[in-house]
N, C-alpha and C positions, 0 to 999 in steps of 0.2 A: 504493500500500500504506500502512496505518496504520503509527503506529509502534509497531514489532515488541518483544511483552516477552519479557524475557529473565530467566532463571536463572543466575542468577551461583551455582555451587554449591563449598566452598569444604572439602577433605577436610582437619579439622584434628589437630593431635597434640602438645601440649604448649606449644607456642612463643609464648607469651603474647607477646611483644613482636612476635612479625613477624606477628603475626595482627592486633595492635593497628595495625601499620602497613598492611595491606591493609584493615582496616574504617576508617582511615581513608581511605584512597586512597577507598573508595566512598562513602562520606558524601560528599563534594565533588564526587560526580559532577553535571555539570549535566542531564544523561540520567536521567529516574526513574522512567521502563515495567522496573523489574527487581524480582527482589525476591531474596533471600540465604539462601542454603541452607548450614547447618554439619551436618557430620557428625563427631564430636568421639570420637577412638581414644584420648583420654588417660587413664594411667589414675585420676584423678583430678578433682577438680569446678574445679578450680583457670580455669577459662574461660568460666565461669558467671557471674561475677560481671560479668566483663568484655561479655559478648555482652548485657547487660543495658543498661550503656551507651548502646548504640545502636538500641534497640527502635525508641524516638520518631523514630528520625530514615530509618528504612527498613522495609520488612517484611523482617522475619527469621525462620526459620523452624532453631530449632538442636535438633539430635538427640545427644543420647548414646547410642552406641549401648553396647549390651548385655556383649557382648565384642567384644574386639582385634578388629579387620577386618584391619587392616593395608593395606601395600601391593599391589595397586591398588585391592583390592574396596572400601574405604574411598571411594574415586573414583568408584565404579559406583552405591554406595549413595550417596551425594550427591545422583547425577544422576537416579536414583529416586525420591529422594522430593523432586524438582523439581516444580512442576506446569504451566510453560509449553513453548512449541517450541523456542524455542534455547536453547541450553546454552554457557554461559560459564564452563566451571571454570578455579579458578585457586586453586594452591597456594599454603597461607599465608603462605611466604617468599617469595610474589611480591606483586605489586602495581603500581596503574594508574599510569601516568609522570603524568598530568597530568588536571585536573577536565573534560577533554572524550575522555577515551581509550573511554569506553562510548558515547559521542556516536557516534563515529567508526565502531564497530562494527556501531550499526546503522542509520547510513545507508549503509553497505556492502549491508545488509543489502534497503535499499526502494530503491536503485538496481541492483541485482546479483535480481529475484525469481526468476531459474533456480539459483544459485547455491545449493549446501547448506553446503559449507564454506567459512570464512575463516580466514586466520592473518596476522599483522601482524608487523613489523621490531619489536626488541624490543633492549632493552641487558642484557647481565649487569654486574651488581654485584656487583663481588668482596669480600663484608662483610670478609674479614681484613685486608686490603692497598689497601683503598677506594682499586676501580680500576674504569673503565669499561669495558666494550668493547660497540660497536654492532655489530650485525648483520642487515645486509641479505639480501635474495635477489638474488644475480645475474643477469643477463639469463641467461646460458647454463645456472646449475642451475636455474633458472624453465623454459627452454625442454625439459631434460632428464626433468624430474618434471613436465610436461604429458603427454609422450610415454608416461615409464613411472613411473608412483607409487613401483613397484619398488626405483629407485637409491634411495630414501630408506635402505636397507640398507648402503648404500657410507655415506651421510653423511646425517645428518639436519637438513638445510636447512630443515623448516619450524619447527623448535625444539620447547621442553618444550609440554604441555599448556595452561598458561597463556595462551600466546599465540593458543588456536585460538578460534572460535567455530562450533555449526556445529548443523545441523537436529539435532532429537532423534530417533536410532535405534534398532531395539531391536539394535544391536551395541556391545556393551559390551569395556572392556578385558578383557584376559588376564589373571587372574585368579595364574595359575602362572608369569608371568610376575613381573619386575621392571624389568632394565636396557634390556633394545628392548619390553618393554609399548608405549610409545606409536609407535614403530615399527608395530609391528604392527597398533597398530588406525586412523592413520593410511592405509596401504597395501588394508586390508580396506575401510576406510570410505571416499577418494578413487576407488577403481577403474572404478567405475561412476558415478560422481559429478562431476560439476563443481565447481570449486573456485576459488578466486579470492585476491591476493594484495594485502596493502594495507601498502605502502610506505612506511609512518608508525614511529614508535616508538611504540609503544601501551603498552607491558608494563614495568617492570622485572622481571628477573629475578635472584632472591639466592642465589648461589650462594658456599656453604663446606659446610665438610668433613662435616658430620654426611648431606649430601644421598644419598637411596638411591644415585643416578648413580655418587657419588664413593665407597663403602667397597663397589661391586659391580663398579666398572670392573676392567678387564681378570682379573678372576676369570672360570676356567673353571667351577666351578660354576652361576656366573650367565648371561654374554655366553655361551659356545659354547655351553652348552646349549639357551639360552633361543636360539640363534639354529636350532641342529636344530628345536625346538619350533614356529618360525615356520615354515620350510622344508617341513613335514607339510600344512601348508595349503595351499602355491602347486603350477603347475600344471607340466605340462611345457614350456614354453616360458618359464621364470623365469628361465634362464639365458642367456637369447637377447640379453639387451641386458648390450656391454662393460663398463658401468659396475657393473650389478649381480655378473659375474662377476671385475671385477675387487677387489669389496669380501670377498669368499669369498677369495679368492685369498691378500687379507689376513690372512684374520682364519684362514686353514688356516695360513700364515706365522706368525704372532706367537702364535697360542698352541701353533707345535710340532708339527702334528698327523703323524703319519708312516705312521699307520697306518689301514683302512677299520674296523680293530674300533671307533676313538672311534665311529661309524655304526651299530652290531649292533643298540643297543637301540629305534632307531628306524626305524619301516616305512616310509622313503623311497622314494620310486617310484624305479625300474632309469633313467631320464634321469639324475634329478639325484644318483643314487650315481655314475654315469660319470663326470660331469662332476669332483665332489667327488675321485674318484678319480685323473682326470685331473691332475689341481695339484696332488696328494700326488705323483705319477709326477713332476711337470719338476719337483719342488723338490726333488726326490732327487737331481737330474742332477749339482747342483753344492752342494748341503749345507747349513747353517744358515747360516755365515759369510757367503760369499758371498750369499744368496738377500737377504741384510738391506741390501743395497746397491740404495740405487731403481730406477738406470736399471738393475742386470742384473735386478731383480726385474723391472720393467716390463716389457720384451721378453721375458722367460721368459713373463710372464703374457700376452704378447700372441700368443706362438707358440704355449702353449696351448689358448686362446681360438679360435684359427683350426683347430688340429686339432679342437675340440669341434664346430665350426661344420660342417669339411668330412666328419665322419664320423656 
């Protein structure tokens, strides 16, 4: 295979300096089959000047769009008005560890040609507290999310956006989504797909407070709804694998849920109401208090889990 070009597409919003830090992380790239797609939600010109910069030293290709897109459609429009087959987006408070991380991508890419997706070991960078933390894939949540794409629901082991790389489909993010958006089009987009994992740190990731992740977490507005939202798409056997049942488990746990009305306004197929209903039933048995204690949570979840199983 030649070498594979790529769209590096790049949804941006105000943040002049972390964007300044990711065009430079791609200026160093020693890999230069790419070319650089900005789609610009600010509301002002104030990133204009700057994407100027770096004309001479890449093809860049920057849009102002019209009105606020927002979170994700901003994302989706990036990677439309991309014009090659792989797609490399990568949020402007991220950026490449080092001048061979696009290298790395796509000789993944001409050794791996079954392969549609890729995702890489990546660090977050804690900009307030400038602290690292690396993150690998484990042998066992490798072995797990081969199985079933699904657990990505329990925990999101492939990471944000940033880190993926992967064939251009016309399956785009969720749109009405925000906090499992990439949840979700990870899980659509793996299912039928082969996918492959690369071991490297490729990515930084910049994580502080203003991140959609961080002022949507554990809101029910955002997470349980947006998590019913996903649950409309999967099939009747979604609940079949422990892992995936037991990340519901959680998240019917921690945000409270006691009752099938939080359900009413969505047309879940009669499986996965039972099941949902099921873990509202054993976490009744013994109460809030208690159910917050791991191991009795665990075992609650796991006798559960086997009555879902034998009935």
């Amino acid at each position: 295979m030649n070498n594979p070009n790529i769209s590096i597409c790049i949804p941006a919003y105000k943040n002049k300096v972390f964007l300044e830090r990711l065009l430079d992380s791609i200026k160093i790239q020693s890999y230069k089959n790419f070319e650089v797609v900005i789609t610009d939600d600010s509301p002002d010109d104030e990133l204009v000047i700057l994407i100027e910069k770096y004309k001479s030293y890449f093809d860049i290709n920057y849009i102002k769009n019209t009105e606020n897109l927002n979170t994700p459609e901003n994302w989706n429009e990036a990677i439309r008005k991309s014009k090659y087959e792989w797609i490399k987006i990568i949020h402007d408070d991220d950026w490449f560890v080092d001048s061979e991380s696009l290298r790395c991508y796509a000789e993944e890419i001409i050794s791996n040609p079954s392969i549609d997706f890729f995702f890489s070991a990546y660090q977050n960078i804690y900009i307030e507290c400038n602290k690292n933390q690396e993150m690998f894939l484990s042998p066992l949540w490798r072995y797990l999310l081969k199985s079933t794409p699904e657990i990505l629901f329990s925990r999101n082991v492939v990471g944000p956006p940033s880190v993926t790389l992967y064939r251009r489909s016309r399956l785009e993010f969720d749109k009405s989504m925000k906090y499992i958006v990439d949840i979700d089009f990870y899980t659509n987009y793996i299912f039928n797909k082969n996918w492959s994992y690369i071991p490297k740190l490729l990515i930084n990731v910049g994580i502080h407070a203003s991140q959609v992740t961080k002022y949507t977490f554990g809101i029910s507005d955002f997470h349980f709804k947006e998590s019913l939202l996903m649950l409309l798409k999967k099939n009747e056997e979604y609940f079949e694998h422990p892992v995936v049942f037991d990340g519901w488990w959680r998240l019917i746990r921690n945000f409270e849920i006691t009752s099938s009305e939080a359900f009413n306004q969505y047309a879940l197929i009669s499986s996965h109401l039972k099941n949902l209903n099921t873990m509202i039933g054993f976490q009744r048995l013994i109460g809030r208090r208690l159910i917050r204690i791991g191991v009795i949570s665990k075992i609650l979840m796991s006798l559960a889990y086997l009555k879902t199983r034998i009935y």
